[in-house]
C-alpha positions in Angstrom: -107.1 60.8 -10.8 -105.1 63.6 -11.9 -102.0 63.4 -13.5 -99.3 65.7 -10.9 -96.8 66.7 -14.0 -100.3 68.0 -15.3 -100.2 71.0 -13.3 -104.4 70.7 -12.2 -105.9 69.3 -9.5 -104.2 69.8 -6.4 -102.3 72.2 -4.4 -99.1 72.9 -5.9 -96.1 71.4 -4.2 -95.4 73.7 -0.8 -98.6 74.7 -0.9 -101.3 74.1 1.6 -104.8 74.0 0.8 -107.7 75.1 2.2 -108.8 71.6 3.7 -105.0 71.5 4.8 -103.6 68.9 2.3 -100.6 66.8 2.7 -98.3 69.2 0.7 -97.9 71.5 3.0 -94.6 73.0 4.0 -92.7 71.8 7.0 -92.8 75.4 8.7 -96.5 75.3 8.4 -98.9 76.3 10.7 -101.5 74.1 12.4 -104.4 76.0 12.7 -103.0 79.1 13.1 -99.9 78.2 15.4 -96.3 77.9 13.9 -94.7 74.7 15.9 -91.1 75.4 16.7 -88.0 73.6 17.6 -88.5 75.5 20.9 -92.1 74.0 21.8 -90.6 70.6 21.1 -87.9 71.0 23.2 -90.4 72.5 26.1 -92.5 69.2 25.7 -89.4 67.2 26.1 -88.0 68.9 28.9 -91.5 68.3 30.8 -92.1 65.2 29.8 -88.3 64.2 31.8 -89.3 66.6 34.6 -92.3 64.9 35.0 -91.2 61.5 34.6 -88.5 61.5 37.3 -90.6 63.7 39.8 -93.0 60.5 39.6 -89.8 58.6 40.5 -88.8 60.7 43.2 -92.6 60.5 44.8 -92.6 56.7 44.2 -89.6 55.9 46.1 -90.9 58.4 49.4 -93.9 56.2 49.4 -94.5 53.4 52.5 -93.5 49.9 51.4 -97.1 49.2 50.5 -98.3 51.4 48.4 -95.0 51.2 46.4 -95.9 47.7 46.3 -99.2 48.8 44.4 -97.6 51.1 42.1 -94.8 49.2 41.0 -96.4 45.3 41.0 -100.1 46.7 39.4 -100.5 47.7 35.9 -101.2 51.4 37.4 -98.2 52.9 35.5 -99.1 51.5 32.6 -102.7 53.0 32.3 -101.3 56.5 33.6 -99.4 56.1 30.9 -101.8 55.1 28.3 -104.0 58.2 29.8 -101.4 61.2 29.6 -100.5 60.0 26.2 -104.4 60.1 25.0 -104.3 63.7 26.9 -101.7 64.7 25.3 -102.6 63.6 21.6 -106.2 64.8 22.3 -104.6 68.4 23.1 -102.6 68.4 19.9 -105.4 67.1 17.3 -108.0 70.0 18.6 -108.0 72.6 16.3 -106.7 76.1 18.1 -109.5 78.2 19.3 -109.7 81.6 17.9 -110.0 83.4 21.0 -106.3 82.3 22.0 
């Protein structure tokens, strides 16, 4: 293992390298987007929209099927799914042609 005060063998601090090492800087890119305050806010702010839109539709439903959805584990794998969606989105690497 390389010694870090050494100055070899690595990516200088701030620095990312080619195989995108740890050190990079916080402002980094991620293959080849810059990730803002302003897309993490726009996540957010859809993630609440969506959220109490699927209230709103769940309270308009007929006593039954509200029964379904809020006495079955059905929220819970919708859940599970949009959350695998949406880390499956972000762990793709960006397409060049975008």
């Amino acid at each position: 293992m390389a010694d870090p005060s050494s100055g070899s063998g690595g990516a200088v601090s701030g620095e990312a390298s080619k195989s995108g090492s740890v050190d990079a800087p916080a402002n980094a890119s991620a293959g080849g987007r810059t990730i803002g305050l302003r897309e993490a806010l726009l996540v957010g702010e859809l993630v609440v929209v969506v959220v109490l839109l699927a209230g709103v539709v769940t309270y308009l439903l007929p006593g039954d099927a509200r029964d379904v959805v809020l006495r079955t584990p059905l929220l819970i794998v919708v859940l599970i799914g949009g959350t695998a969606g949406v880390l499956w989105r972000i762990s793709r690497p960006a397409r060049p042609d975008r």
